[in-house]
Structures are given as structure tokens and as C-alpha cells.
C-alpha positions, 0 to 999 in steps of 0.5 A: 516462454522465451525472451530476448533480454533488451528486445521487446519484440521478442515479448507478446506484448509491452514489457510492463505488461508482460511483467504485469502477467507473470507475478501477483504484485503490483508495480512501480517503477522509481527513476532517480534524477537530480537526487530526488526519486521520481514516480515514472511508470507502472501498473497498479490494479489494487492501490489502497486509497490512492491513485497511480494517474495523480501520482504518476509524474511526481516525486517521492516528497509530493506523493507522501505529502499527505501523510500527517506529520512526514515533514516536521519529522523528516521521515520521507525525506530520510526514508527517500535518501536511505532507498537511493543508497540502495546499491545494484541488485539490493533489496529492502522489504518493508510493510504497510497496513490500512483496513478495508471495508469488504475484501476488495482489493482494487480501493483506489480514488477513481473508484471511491464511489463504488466502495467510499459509502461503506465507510459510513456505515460498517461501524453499527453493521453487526456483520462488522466483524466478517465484512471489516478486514485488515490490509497489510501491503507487503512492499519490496524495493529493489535496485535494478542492476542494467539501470538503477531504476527502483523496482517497487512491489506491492503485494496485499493480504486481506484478513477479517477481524473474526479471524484476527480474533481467533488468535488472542495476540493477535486479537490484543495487539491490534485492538489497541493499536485502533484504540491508541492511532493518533486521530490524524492517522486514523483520518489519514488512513480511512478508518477515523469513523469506524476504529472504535467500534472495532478497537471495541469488539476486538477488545470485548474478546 
């Protein structure tokens, strides 16, 4: 279709939504005042573990306050002045990774109660390997040129274990990665009650 650049009107809806219809990712709008990075607006139907109506309203530092060890080693705080330097039309490509139980991609706190008991229960399941899948979020920033706003994308990918074991490397690697996260990392990311029962199969080859 045909738009007006600057004319919402010329769009059969929202401009959020319209967005919204056309690409796969979800989206996240990152406004920069007073040197910090603020989380303004967006629309997320997939957020891992996490809520966009908590988080929509704070800063960089507030949404990553949960995660363990940030402030003694100042990641976010680096991370954050490092995406402010991005310059107009520049972009930075980074990826994330958790582990859900099922292939659904819609893992947010609002809906913990339909999806949260599985947890608990997926490490003694014998069909563990073809239920528990990695998630790998592929996230691209992008400084938007009119602006400056941060555009953040979001993009997942499921992928079972029984699958990751058909590739030896691939197999190995993530199987001691299960084994050697840090118990506060694993608590962080969900995966604190079943990562050895996985770690294990992945491992027994």
C-alpha cells in the first residue's frame, strides 16, 4: 500500500500497528532523555519472561535491574552509553537465549499461569527432549534517522533439544553450557529446575 511519510492519516490504522502488520518482529521504541535511554512505547506479543506493561515507562537501568551481576560489573550501564553513540541510520545486531518448555512464543508474566507449571515438571517427562526447546532471540537496534529514537527489534526462534542433538557441535557446546551457567543465571533465566536433566541427555550423546 501507499503511504504518506509524516501523515498518519494516510495509514489504515496506528502507526505502531501498522508496523506491527508488516514485519515479524516485535517492537520497541527507546527514546533518549537527560543521557539515559527510556522505554517509551512498542508492541510486543512474544516477550520471554518478561512483561512490556511493567516495563514500559522506565529506563534502560530499571528494566535490567533484575539481571544478576549488571551493576557490580557495570555491563548495562556500558552497554547502554555504547547504543546512545549509535549514530543515525546505524545498527547493532546482538543475540539473546533462555529455554522454553513447549513451542510457545508468547512466555510473558501476564500469562505465567498458563505455561509457568510446566517448568516443574518437564525435567522427569520422558518426552523432555521434543517438548524443551532453546530460544534464541535475534535483536537488532537501529538509530532512527528523523528522530533519533532507538528502533529495538526482536525476532525468536524455537528449536528442540532432539533437534540440537542431531548436530554433535552443537549437541557438546550447549550441553555444557547448561552444565557450567552460574546457579544465578540459571534462576534468572527459568531454567534453574530443569538444565540438568537436559545438560544430562544432551551430554549422554
Amino acid at each position: 500500500m501507499q503511504f504518506t511519510v509524516g501523515d498518519d492519516g494516510s495509514l489504515p490504522m496506528g502507526p505502531m500497528r501498522f508496523l506491527g502488520t508488516q514485519i515479524q518482529d516485535d517492537i520497541v521504541l527507546l527514546d533518549i532523555r537527560d543521557n539515559t535511554m527510556w522505554l517509551d512505547a512498542g508492541l510486543v506479543t512474544f516477550a520471554a519472561d518478561w512483561s512490556f506493561n511493567f516495563d514500559v515507562g522506565m529506563s534502560f537501568l530499571e528494566i535490567h535491574g533484575p539481571v544478576p551481576r549488571v551493576k557490580e560489573e557495570n555491563i548495562i550501564s556500558r552497554a547502554e552509553q555504547f547504543l546512545m553513540r549509535l549514530q543515525p541510520g546505524e545498527q547493532f545486531r546482538r543475540t539473546n537465549w533462555t529455554m522454553t518448555v513447549g513451542n510457545r512464543l508468547d512466555t510473558s508474566t501476564e500469562t505465567y499461569p498458563e505455561w509457568g507449571p510446566d517448568r516443574g515438571t518437564i525435567a522427569t517427562d520422558p518426552d523432555m527432549p521434543d517438548k524443551l526447546h532453546l530460544r534464541v532471540e535475534v535483536q537488532h537496534l537501529i538509530r532512527l534517522p528523523h528522530t533519533g529514537v532507538l528502533l529495538f527489534l526482536i525476532r525468536s526462534y524455537l528449536l528442540p533439544l532432539r533437534d540440537i542433538a542431531k548436530v554433535p557441535t552443537w549437541r557438546e557446546k550447549f550441553g555444557h553450557v547448561l552444565a557450567e551457567l552460574p546457579d544465578d543465571m540459571a534462576e534468572y533465566k527459568g531454567i534453574i529446575r530443569y538444565r540438568k536433566a537436559a545438560s544430562d541427555w544432551l551430554l549422554a550423546g
